[in-house]
N, C-alpha and C positions, 0 to 999 in steps of 0.2 A: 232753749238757749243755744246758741249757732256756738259751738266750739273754737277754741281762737287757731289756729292756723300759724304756725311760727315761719316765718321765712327766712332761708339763709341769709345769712349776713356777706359781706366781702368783706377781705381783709382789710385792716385799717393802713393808710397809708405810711405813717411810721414805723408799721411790722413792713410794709414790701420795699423800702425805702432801707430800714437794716438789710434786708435780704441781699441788695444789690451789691454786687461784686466791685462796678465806680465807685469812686471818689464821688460824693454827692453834698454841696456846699449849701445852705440858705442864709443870702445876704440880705440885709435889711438896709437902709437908703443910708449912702456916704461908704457903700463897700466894707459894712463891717460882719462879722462871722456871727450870724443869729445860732445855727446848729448847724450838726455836722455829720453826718452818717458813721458806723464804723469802718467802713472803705477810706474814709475820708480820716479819720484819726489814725488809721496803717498809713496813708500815704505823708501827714505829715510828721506822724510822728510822736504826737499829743494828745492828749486825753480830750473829750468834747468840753471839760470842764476848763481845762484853758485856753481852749480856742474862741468858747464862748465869749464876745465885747471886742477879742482884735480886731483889728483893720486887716486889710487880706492883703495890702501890700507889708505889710510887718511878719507875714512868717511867707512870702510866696509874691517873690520879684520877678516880673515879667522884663526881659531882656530889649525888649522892640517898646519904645515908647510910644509909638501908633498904634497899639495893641492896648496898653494901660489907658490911651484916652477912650478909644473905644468902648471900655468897662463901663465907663462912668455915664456911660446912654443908655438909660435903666430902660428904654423902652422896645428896644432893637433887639434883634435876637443876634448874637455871636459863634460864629464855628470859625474854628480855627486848628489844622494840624503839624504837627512835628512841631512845635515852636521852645525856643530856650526860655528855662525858668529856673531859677536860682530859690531854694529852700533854704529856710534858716536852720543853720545848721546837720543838713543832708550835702549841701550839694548843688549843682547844676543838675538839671533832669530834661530829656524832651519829651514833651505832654500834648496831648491832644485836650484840647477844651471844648465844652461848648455850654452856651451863656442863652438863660431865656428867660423874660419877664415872669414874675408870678400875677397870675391871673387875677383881675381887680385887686390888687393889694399895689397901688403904685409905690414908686422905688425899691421895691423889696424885686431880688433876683435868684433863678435856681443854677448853680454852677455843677458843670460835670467836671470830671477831671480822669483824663484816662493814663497813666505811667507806659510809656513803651519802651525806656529803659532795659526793664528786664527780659522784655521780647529779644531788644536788641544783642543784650550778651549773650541769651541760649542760641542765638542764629536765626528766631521764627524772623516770619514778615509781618511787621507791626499795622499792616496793610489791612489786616486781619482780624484787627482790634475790633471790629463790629459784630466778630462774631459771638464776642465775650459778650457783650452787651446784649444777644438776644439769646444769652442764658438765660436773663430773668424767669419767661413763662418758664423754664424746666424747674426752678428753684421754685415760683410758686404751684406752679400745676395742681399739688395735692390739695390749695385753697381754692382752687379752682372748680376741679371736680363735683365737690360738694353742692357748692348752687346749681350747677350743668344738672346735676342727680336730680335739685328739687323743682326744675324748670321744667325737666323731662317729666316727671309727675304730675304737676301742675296739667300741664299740657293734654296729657291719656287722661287726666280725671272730666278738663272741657271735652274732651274729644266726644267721651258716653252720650252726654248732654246736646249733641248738635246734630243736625242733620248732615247730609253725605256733602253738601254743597257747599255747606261751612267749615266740615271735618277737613276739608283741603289744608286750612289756614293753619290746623293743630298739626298735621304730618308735616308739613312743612318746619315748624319750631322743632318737633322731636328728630328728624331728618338732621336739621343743621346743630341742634345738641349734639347728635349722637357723630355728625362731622367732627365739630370742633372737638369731642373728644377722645373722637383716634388722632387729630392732630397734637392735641397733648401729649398724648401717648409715643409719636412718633420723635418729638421734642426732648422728650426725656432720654430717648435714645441715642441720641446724637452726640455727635461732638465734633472738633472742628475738624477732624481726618473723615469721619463718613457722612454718609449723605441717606437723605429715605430713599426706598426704590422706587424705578421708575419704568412704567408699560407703558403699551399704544392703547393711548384713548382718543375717543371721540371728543376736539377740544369746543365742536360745539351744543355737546352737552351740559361740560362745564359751566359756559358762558350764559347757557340758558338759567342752570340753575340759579348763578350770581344773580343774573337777571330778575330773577323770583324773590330770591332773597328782599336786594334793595327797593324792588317797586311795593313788596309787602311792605317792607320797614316804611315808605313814604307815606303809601294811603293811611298807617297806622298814624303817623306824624299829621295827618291831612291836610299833606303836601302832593299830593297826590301827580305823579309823571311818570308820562311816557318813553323807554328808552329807547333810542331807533337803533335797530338789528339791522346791518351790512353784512351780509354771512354769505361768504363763497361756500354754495353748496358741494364745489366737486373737489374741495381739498381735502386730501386724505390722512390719516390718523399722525398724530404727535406724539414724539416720545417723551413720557412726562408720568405726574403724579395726579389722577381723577380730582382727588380732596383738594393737594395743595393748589392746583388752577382754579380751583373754586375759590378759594381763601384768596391769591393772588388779582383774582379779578373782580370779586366783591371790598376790597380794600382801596384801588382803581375808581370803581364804578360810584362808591359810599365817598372816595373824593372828592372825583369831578360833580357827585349830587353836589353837596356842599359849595365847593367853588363856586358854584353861580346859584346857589340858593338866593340870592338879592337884585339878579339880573333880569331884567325885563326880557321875557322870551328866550326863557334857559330852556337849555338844550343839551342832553347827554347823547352820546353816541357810541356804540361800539360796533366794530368791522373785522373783520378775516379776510384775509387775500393771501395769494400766491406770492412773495418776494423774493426773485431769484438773485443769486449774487453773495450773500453775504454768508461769511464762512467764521467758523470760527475755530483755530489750531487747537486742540486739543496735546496733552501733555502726554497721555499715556502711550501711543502706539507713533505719536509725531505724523499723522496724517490729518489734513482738514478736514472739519465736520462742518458741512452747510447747515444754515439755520433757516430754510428758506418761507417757512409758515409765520406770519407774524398778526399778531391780535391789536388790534388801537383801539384807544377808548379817549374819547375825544369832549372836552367841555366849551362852553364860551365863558365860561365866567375872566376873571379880572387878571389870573395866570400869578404866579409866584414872583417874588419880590424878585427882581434881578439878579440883588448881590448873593440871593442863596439858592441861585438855581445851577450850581456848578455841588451844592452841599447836601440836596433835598435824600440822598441815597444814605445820608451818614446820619447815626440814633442820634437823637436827641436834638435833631437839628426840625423845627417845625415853625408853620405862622400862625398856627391855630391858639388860641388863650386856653384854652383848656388840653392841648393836645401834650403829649409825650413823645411824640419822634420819633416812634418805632415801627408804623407801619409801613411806612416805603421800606426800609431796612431789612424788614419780616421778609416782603415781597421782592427783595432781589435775591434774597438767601434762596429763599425758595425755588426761584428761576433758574440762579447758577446749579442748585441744586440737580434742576433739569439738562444741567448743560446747552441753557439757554442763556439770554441776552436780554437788558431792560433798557430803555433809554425814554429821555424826558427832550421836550421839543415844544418852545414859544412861537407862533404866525402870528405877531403885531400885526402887520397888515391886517388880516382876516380878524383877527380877537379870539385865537381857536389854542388851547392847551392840548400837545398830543401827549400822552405814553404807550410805547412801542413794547412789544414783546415776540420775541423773535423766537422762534422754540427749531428742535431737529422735528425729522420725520422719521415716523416709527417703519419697519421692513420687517416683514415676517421671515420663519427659514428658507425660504426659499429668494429672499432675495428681492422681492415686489413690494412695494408698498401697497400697505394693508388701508382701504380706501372704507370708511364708513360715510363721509359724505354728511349729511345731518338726520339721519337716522333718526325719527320719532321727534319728529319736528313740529312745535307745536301753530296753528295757525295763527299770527299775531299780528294781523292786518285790522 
């Protein structure tokens, strides 16, 4: 008898939904309060047991009446910041929202709500409010772990059973496990005054890795595509983090797949070139620091809805039904992190989605840039 095999579970979404630090609203069709997070009972004020059946304009008045008709288009997603709102019984407060259909469930909506009130009287910059919000993985991490443990296991037990040709596909999983969880690790450590450290790497290692990653995840899908590599071989090394460009360009790359998953003749792209010119002042010594290496990853698919491609950087803001909003957000943290640059860029004309990533250049002691070049480059013609 073949023993049973237990496999971790992930947490359930009402334990990671308590966890969240937002204000996190579930309305149900006509704008009334289904449930409510405990963020969401701190910010109003009331227990979920009375908030349960109100109308949401009855405890939480929206100042701008183009903003309240808004609400009431269950199907559109909502970002919105600084905006005045009048609590029953608090106060005036300026809050940052953001409003997104719940997935096949019509009229029903999930509302965020972020207070930067109290940003505003300690003196921070409420500018910064995104960075609260990708607290989450540090708050679950430890549920995290756990399945990462028994993926990583899984993975070494196929690995015995295959030959060297197939064993690829296992190092691979246990590789990007055991990424993802020094990136947990490095999550935990954080906060919004430091940052992870950052050395000269080869950033088209990186790229390659992302590269392996997504075209594994496709042919497993059997979807199976090809990414085209534009790689300036003679640019020299980046100053940055090995992992998080791996993370930042597999989250890119797993977009743009998607984005034109429905297009006739999709096409993923990603590029490296030399971009001289752009600088970016830096706060600490008041000298500019160029960012002149920049990475693009380029889709054809159908490109982001207009009205939110001025918002696509801010949690919670997504077009995906099933999505959560926190991957672009991950990925610019992680950039600034680098003391780098992200930016998003529609060619109607052409039908071509860019995102730009602009990074410094790494200089050894003595002053020279440290030039790897594409170092172990694999053939992929």
């Amino acid at each position: 008898m073949t023993p049973l095999v237990r496999t971790p579970s992930l947490p359930e979404a009402s334990r990671m939904l308590a966890s969240l630090p937002q204000a996190v609203v579930l309305l149900e069709p006509g704008l009334r309060i289904a449930s409510v997070n405990p963020a969401a009972e701190q910010f109003f004020g009331q227990s979920q047991r009375r908030l349960s059946g109100q109308s949401l304009d009855a405890v939480m008045e929206l100042t701008d009446p183009r903003l309240a008709e808004r609400l009431l288009d269950y199907e559109t997603p909502l970002s919105a910041r600084e905006i005045a709102v009048n609590l029953r019984g608090r106060g005036q407060r300026r809050i940052d929202i953001n409003l997104a259909p719940l997935a096949d469930t019509p009229g029903w909506q999930v509302l965020a709500l972020h207070d930067n009130s109290p940003a505003e009287a300690l003196g921070e910059d409420s500018g910064t409010a995104d960075n609260a919000v990708l607290r989450g993985p540090e708050i679950i991490a430890h549920e995290i772990k756990n399945p990462l443990a028994g993926i990583r296991g899984a993975a070494q037990l196929l690995a015995r059973k295959l030959d060297d040709r197939d064993r690829a596909l296992t190092d691979l999983i246990t590789g990007e496990v055991d990424r993802i969880a020094t990136l947990i690790e490095q999550m935990q450590k954080l906060s919004r005054r430091t940052v992870a450290p950052v050395e000269s790497c080869n950033l088209h290692i990186s790229a390659r890795r992302a590269v392996d990653v997504i075209e594994a995840a496709c042919a497993g899908r059997g979807e199976p595509l090809k990414i085209v590599e534009e790689f300036d071989p003679s640019l020299p090394s980046v100053l940055g983090s090995p992992d998080g460009l791996v993370q930042v360009i597999i989250n890119l790359l797993s977009n743009a797949v998607e984005a034109c998953r429905d297009v006739s003749g999709a096409r993923v792209a990603i590029r490296s070139r030399f971009a001289s010119g752009l600088q970016l002042h830096t706060t600490d010594a008041g000298v500019p620091l160029r960012l002149p290496i920049e990475l693009r990853v380029t889709d054809n698919g159908p490109g982001v809805d207009g009205s939110m491609r001025e918002h696509i950087f801010e949690p919670f803001v997504t077009t995906k039904k099933s999505g959560q909003g926190l991957g672009l957000p991950l990925v610019r943290k992680l950039i600034r992190d680098m003391n780098g640059r992200i930016s998003h860029e529609r060619d109607e004309d052409r039908g071509l989605t860019h995102f730009r990533v602009h990074l410094p250049l790494a200089l050894d002691f003595s002053g020279e840039h440290v030039n790897h070049g594409v170092s172990g480059k694999k053939d992929r013609s």
